[in-house]
N, C-alpha and C positions, 0 to 999 in steps of 0.2 A: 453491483457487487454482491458476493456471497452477504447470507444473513451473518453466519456466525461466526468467531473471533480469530479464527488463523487464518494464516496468511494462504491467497491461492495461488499458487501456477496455474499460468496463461499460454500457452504455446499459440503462436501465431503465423500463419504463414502469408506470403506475399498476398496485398489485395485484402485479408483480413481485416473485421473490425472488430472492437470487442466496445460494448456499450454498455452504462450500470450508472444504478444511481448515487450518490454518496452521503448516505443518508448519518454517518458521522465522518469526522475527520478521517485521512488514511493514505500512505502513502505509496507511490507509486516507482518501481527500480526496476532497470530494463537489465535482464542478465545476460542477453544474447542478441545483437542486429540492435535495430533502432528502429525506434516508434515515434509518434507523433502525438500528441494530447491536446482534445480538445475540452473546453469547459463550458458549462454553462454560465455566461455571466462575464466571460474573460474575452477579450474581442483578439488577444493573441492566440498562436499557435503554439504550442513547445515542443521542440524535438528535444531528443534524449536518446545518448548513447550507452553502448552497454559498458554499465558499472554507475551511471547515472541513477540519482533519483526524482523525485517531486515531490511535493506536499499537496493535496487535494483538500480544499476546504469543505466542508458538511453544505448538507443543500444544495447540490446541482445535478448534474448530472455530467458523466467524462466518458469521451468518443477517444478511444484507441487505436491507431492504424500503425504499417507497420511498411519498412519498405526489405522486399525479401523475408525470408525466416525470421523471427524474434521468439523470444521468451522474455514475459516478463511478471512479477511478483506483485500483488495487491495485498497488503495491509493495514488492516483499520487499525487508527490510533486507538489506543488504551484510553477507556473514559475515566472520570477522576475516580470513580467505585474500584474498576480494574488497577488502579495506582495507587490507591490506599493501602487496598487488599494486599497486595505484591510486597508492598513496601510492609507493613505491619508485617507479613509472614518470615520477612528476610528477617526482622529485628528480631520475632523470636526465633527465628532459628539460631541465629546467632547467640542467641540465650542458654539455648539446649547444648550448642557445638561444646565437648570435651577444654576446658583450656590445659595449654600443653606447661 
């Protein structure tokens, strides 16, 4: 997977694979066709239809295939630095917002 924090589009066509490591948490939603995920560590398979997602645990590595066209979306979960941040900037903003 990409190094940095957003999310990628993946277009996939028949016979494709798409391979990466998952070096933090991050999840995986098929928006188009169906894909197949493999893990490192998982002795199953998963398919996944489109509007499906998955959760990819940190530390392995994930094999993507696809049957026909897919498109699908990779997103690394928010580490807890990303979740603080986020969260502390909501409160102040909430702080600053006008009360009506």
């Amino acid at each position: 997977m990409p190094h940095d924090d957003t999310a990628t589009l993946v277009h996939l066509r028949d016979g494709d694979l798409f391979h990466g490591p998952t070096d933090r948490p991050a999840w995986i939603t098929v928006l188009r066709g169906r894909a197949w995920i493999t893990q490192a560590n998982d002795l199953d398979d998963h398919f996944l239809a489109a509007g499906q997602s998955m959760h990819l645990p940190a530390g392995g590595g994930v094999l993507v295939g696809v049957d026909g066209a897919a498109q699908i979306v990779l997103a690394k979960s928010p580490t807890r630095w990303e979740r603080l941040r986020r969260l502390t900037m909501d409160r102040m903003l909430r702080c600053l917002a006008p009360v009506p």
